[in-house]
N, C-alpha and C positions, 0 to 999 in steps of 0.2 A: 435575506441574510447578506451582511455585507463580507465578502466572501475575505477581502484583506484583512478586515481587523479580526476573522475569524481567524485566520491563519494566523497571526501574531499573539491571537490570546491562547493557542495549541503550544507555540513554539515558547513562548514566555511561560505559561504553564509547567511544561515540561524540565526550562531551565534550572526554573526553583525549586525544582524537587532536591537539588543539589548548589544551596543558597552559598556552600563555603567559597564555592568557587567562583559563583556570580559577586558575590562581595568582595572577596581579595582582589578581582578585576578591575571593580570600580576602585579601589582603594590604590591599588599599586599602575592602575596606568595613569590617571591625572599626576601623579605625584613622578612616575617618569618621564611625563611629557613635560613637568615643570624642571626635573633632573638635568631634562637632556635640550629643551629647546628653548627655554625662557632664560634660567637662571645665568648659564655660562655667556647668553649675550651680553646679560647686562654686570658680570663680570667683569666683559669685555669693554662696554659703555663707562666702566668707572675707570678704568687703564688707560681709554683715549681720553678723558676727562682731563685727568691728572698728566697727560702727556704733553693736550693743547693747552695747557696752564701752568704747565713746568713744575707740576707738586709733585716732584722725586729726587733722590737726593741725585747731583751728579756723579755719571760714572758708577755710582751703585746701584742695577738692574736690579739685583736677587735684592737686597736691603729693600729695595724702595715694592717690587711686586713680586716678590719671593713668594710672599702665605697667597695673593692674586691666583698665581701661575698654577701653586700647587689645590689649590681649593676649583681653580678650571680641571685642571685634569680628572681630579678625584671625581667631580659633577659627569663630565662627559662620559668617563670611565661606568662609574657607577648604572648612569641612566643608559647608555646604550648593552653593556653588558647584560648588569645583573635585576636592571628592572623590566623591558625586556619579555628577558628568561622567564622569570617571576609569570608576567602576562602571558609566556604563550604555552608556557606549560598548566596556567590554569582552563586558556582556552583549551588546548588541545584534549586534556582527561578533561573538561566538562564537555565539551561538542561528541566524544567518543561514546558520552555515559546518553546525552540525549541522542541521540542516531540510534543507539541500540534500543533505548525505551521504544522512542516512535516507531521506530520497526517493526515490534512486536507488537505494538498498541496495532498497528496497520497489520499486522500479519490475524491477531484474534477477531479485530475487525471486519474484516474478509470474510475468516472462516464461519461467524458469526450469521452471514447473511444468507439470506436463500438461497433455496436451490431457483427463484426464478430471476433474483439478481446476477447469479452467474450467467443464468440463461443469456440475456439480456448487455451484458460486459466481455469484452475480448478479455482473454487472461494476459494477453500480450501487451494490452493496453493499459490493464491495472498493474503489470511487473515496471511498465514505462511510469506510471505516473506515482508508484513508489518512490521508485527510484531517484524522479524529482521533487518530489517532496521532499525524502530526506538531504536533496542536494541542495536544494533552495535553504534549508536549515543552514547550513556549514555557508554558504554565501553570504548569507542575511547574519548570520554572528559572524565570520570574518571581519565585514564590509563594518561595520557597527563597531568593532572592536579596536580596527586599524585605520579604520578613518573616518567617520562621523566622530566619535567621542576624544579622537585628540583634536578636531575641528571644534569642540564644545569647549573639551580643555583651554585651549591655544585661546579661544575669547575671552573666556572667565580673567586669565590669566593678565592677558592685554592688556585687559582693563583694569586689575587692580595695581599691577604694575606705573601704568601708566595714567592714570586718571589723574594723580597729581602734578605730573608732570607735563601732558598736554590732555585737557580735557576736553579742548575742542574737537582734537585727533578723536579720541577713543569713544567723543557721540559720532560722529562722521564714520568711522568705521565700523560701528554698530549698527547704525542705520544703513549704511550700507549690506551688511552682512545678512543683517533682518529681509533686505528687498529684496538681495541676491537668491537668498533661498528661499522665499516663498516664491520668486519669480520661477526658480526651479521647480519645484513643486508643481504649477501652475502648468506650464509650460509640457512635464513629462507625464500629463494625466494621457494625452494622444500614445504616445510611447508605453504607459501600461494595457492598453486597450488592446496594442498592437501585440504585444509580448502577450498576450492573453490566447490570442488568435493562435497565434506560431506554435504555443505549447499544445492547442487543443488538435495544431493539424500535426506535429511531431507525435500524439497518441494515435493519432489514426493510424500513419504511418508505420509505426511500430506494431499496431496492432496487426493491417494487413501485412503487414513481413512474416510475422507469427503465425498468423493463420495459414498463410501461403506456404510455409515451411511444414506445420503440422499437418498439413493435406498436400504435403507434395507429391506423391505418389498418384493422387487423383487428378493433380495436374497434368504429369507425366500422360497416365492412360486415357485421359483425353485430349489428347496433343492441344492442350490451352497454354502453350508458355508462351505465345507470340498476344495473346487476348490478359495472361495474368503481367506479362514486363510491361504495356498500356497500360494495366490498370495501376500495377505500382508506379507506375511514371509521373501519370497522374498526380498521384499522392504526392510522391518527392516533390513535381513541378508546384506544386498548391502550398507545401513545407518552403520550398525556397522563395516560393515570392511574399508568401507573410514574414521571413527572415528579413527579405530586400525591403518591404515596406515601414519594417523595427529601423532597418539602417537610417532611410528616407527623414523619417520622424527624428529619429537620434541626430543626424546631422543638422539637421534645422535646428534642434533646440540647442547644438553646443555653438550652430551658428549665435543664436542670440547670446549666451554665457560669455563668448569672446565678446563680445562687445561689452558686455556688462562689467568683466573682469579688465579690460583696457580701462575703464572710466573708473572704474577702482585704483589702478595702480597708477593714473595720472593724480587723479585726488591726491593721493597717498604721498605721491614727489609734491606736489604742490602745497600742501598741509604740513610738509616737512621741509620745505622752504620758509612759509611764514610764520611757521613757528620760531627759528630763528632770528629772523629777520622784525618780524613783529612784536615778536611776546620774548623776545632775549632770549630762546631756549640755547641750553649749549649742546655743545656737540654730541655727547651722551643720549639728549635726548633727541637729536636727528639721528644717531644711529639704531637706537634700540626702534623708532616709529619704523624704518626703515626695514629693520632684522623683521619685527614681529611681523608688518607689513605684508611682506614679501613670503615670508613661512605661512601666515594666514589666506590671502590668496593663494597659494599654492593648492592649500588644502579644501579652498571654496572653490575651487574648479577638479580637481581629483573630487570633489559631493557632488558634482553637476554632469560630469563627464562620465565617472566611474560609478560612484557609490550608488547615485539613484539610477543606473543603468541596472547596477544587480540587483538592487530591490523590486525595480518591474520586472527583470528578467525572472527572477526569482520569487518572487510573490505570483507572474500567469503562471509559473510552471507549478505552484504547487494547490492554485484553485482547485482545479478537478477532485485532488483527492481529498480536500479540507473537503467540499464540498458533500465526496463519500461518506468520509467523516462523519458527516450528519444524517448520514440515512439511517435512521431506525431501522436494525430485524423486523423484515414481518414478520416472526416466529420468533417468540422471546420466551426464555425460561421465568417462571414463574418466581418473584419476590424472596416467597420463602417456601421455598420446595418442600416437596414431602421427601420422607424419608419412602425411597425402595419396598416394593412390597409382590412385586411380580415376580414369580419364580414359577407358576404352573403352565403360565400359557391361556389362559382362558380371555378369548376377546371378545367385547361385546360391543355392537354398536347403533346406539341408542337416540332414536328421534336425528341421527347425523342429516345434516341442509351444508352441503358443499357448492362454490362459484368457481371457477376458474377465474385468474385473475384476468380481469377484461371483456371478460364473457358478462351477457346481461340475462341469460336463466342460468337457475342452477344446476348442477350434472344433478347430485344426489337431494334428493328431497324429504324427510324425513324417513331416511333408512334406518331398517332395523333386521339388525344381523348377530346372531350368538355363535361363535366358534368354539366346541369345546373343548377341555386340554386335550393336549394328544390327537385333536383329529385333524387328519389333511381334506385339504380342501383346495380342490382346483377352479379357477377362474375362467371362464371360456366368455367370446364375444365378439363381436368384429371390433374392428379400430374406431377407438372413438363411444366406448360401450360404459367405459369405466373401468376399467381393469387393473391399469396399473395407479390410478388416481386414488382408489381405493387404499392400495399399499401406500402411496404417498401420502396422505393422511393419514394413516396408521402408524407412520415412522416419524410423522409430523414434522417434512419435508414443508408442508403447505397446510394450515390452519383452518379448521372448519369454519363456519357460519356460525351452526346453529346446534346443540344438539351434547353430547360425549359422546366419545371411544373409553371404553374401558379394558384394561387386560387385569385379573384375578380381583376385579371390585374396584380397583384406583384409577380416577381418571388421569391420561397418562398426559393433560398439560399442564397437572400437579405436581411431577416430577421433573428435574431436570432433562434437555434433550440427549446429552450424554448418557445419563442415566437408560432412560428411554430405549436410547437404542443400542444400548450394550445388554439387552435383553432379549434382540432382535438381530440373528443374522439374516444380513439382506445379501443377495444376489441376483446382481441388475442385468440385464439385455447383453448393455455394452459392455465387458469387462473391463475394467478400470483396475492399473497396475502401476507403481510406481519404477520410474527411472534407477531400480535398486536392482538388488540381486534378487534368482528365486526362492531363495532362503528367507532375504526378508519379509518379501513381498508376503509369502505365507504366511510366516511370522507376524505378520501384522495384527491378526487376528486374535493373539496372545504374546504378545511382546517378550514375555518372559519363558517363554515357549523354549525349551529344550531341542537339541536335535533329532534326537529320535522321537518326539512328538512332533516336526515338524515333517519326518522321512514319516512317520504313521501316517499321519492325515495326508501327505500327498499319497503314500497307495491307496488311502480310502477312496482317494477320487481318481483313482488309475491314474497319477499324474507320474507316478515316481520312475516308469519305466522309458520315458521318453526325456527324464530330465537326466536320466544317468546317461542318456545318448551323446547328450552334449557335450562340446569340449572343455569344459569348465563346470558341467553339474548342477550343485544346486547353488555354485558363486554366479553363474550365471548373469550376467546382468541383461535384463528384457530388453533396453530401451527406451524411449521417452514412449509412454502409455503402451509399451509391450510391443512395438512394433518386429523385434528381432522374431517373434512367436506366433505358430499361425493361432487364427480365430477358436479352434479346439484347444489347441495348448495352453492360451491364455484364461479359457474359462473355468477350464480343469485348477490353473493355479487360485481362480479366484475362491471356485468349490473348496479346495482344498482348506484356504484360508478360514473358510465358512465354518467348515469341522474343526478347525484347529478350535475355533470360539464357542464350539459349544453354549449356544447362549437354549433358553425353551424355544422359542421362536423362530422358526426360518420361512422366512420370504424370499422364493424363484420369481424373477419379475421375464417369463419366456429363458429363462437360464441356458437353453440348449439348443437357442436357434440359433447359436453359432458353430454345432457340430455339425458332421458328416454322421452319417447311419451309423458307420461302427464307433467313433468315439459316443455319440447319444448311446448306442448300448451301453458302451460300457460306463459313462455316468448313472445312468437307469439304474444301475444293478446297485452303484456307492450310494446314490441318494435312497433308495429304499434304506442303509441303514443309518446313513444322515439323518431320514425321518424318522426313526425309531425314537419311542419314547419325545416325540417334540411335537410342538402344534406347527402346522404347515401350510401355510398357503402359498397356491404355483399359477401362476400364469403362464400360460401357454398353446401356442397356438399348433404345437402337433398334439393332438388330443391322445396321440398313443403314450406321451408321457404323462398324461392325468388319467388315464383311464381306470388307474388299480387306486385313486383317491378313495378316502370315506366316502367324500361329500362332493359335488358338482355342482357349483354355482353358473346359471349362467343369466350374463346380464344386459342388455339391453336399453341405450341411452338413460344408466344411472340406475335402473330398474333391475330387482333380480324376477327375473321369468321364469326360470324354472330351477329347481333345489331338487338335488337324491344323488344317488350313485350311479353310475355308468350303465348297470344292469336296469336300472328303473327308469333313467332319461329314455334311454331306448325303448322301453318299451312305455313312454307313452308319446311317443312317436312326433315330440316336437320339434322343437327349435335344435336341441343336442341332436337328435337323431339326424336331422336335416342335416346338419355340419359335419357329423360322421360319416354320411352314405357321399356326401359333396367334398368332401376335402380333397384335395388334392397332390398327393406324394407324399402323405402324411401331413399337408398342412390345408388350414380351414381357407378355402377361397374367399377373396372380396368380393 
């Protein structure tokens, strides 16, 4: 993929979803740039004309360039005001309308992707290379708007002006113009290579700051800040010399532009010499070669210096995430979905052949498994057995091989994943909270949720008495990932959130190995009526909170081993029994 004209056919894409604005641009800046930079010289050009040839009346200024005088002003007036104005209020509401599309285009895109692409990506790194993408946007339309395209203008213009007037000029300056920027071109392919680098070591960086910040605390308690300020130093020192090496590059190439731009603007005197001199031109036409000249170069070294400085700066910075861009979901919602039909809970899972991504066997190999509505069922196993892989595939986190899942008859990757899993409350290991209040956090579970459904469902999960402790209640704000809240508090709020959604299905992925004895009591006690009336599957590795399940699975590198209830494992004195008599403090030994 070539990753630059991907990124232009995104940004160009996006522009024209909003053509009024892209059109009155093209329309009203050539015609400013002719307003403001062409017309009034050559205004100007007919005044000296008639001045070195004495065609005015004497003694009468305003008689002889009164409509001149007034017809320059009106021009200037016009083009620097109100044309302009014109141009940058269309740039400004369109660049505003595009930022905010790709924003959310990159925000769905994100949320879109796996759970193993997150795995895999710093967050800190994706919010850095958002953020330059959408900046490379506003650079790359700026730079384009305010000086490439009056650079286009300013030639077109040149030439039709002047082509009859000196034609040798305006091949000479064309060809010049032509070689000047393809030699640019040429010249700052090293300079995008280099800006490519700088952006990809500016994400690192950003990423370990990120990290380093959300695990500060782990930093702290293992006196590593003398081992993590090396390692970010590192980073910075690796960020500043791919900077120094952009300058390196950048300075060699405007080395060669000055010189290229000297031998332009000798031409240019020399060409407006013998124009004179050779071909009779008059003074009009020495000053206008001279004006455009001069305003023309200006603008071919501000394209060599400037313009194509932010187009590499700005095209490496926004590779990376053009490049996300194109990653396909591994996990795609289905064309044309089914319509919803799970409402009992009944899971089946039929011939399933599951791979870990990267892995060369497969965990699950044609499994087969029936959950019936309404029954719970706990999951037991060492690490690495299948346990919570199984929930992952059933929430279609991660996409089978070979085989369906079914819940109440529908294969559920006929349904949208939204769908899906608003059918399924999940509650994972690590409680996952947003930087909100605990109001909302709860709330998130049914957005529409009431207050006194949100104060119900936290006493459901004995959460409500430790939240009125607080100084602020249930405004409470947790934190970034809850960190204000210990490891019990925060699970409690997740539980919480799980009852508010009353979905059939609840999935515990070990839900309680983040309490202490007496908060696990007192979850114990809310999820038995959590489970009422819901189909339930629990992972977990203190077996005292699966022991009152229907059903007892346990499983065994992807294999289930052994199927019944607590009372029956025991007594056929396997593998459950084994983990029961061996556990240790309530929890199953490795």
């Amino acid at each position: 993929m070539n990753t630059t004209k991907e990124t232009i056919r995104i940004y160009w894409q996006h522009m024209w979803r909003y053509p009024k604005y892209v059109i009155i641009t093209l329309i009203a800046l050539p015609a400013t740039i002719l307003l403001n930079n062409f017309l009034p010289p050559l205004i100007v050009a007919n005044i000296l004309n008639r001045l070195s040839t004495h065609n005015y009346q004497a003694g009468d200024v305003w008689g002889s360039f009164g409509t001149s005088l007034i017809l320059y002003t009106v021009l200037v007036i016009v083009g620097s005001r109100v044309g302009w104005r014109i141009v940058d209020n269309c740039n400004w509401r369109l660049e505003s309308k595009v930022q905010r599309d790709m924003a959310e285009q990159i925000y769905n895109h994100l949320l879109s992707q796996s759970a193993t692409f997150h795995a895999n990506h710093f967050s800190g790194s994706l919010v850095s290379q958002t953020n330059k993408f959408l900046g490379g946007y506003v650079r790359l339309a700026d730079t384009t708007t305010f000086q490439v395209l009056p650079l286009a203008s300013g030639l077109v213009f040149a030439t039709i002006i002047l082509s009859k007037r000196a034609p040798v000029f305006v091949a000479a300056l064309l060809t010049f113009s032509v070689f000047y920027i393809l030699i640019a071109f040429y010249v700052t392919k090293p300079v995008r290579r280099s800006s490519k680098i700088h952006a990809e070591n500016e994400s690192r960086q950003t990423g370990y700051l990120a990290d380093s910040i959300t695990n500060v605390m782990a930093i702290k308690s293992f006196a590593s800040g003398a081992f993590e300020r090396e390692s970010f130093s590192n980073k910075t020192q690796k960020t500043a010399g791919s900077l120094l090496d952009v300058m390196k590059k950048h300075n060699h190439q405007q080395s060669i532009f000055g010189s290229v731009i000297s031998i332009i603007m000798a031409m240019s005197l020399m060409l407006t010499v013998m124009s004179v001199v050779w071909w009779s031109a008059n003074i009009a036409t020495a000053f206008l070669i001279l004006s455009y000249t001069t305003s023309i170069i200006a603008q071919l070294f501000t394209f060599s210096n400037a313009s194509l400085r932010t187009y590499n700066r700005a095209l490496g910075d926004a590779e990376e995430m053009t490049e996300i861009l194109n990653i396909q979901p591994e996990v795609q919602d289905p064309a044309e979905p089914e319509k919803l039909r799970m409402h009992e809970g009944e899971i089946v899972f039929n011939n399933v052949t599951f791979t870990h991504d990267g892995s060369a066997d497969a965990l699950f190999h044609n499994l087969n498994l029936q959950i019936k509505p309404g029954q719970k069922v706990g999951l037991v196993g060492h690490s690495g057995s299948g346990k919570t892989s199984l929930t992952r595939i059933l929430l279609r986190f991660s996409d089978i091989d070979g085989g369906a899942i079914t819940i109440d008859g529908q294969n559920i990757a006929s349904v949208t994943q939204d769908d899906l899993r608003g059918v399924i409350a999940y509650v994972p290991q690590e409680p996952l909270l947003f930087h909100r209040t605990i109001k909302e956090n709860i709330a998130y579970g049914m957005p529409n949720a009431t207050d006194e459904q949100i104060y119900e469902a936290a006493r459901k999960a004995n959460a409500d008495d430790f939240i009125k402790t607080l100084q602020h209640g249930y405004e409470t704000l947790v934190g970034e990932r809850g960190v204000k809240l210990s490891g019990g508090q925060r699970q409690r709020i997740v539980i919480a959130r799980s009852i508010l959604k009353n979905a059939p299905i609840l999935v515990l992925d070990e839900a309680t190995s983040a309490l202490d004895s007496e908060s696990e009591l007192l979850i114990q006690q809310s999820l038995q009526e959590l489970m009422s009336d819901r189909t339930a599957i629990v992972i977990a590795h203190r077996l005292s909170t699966i022991q009152k399940m229907d059903r007892i699975l346990v499983l065994e590198d992807g294999v289930v081993i052994e199927d019944g209830s607590h009372a029956e494992l025991l007594k056929q004195k396997g593998i459950y029994a084994q983990l029961w008599s061996h556990q240790s403090g309530g929890f199953i030994e490795e």
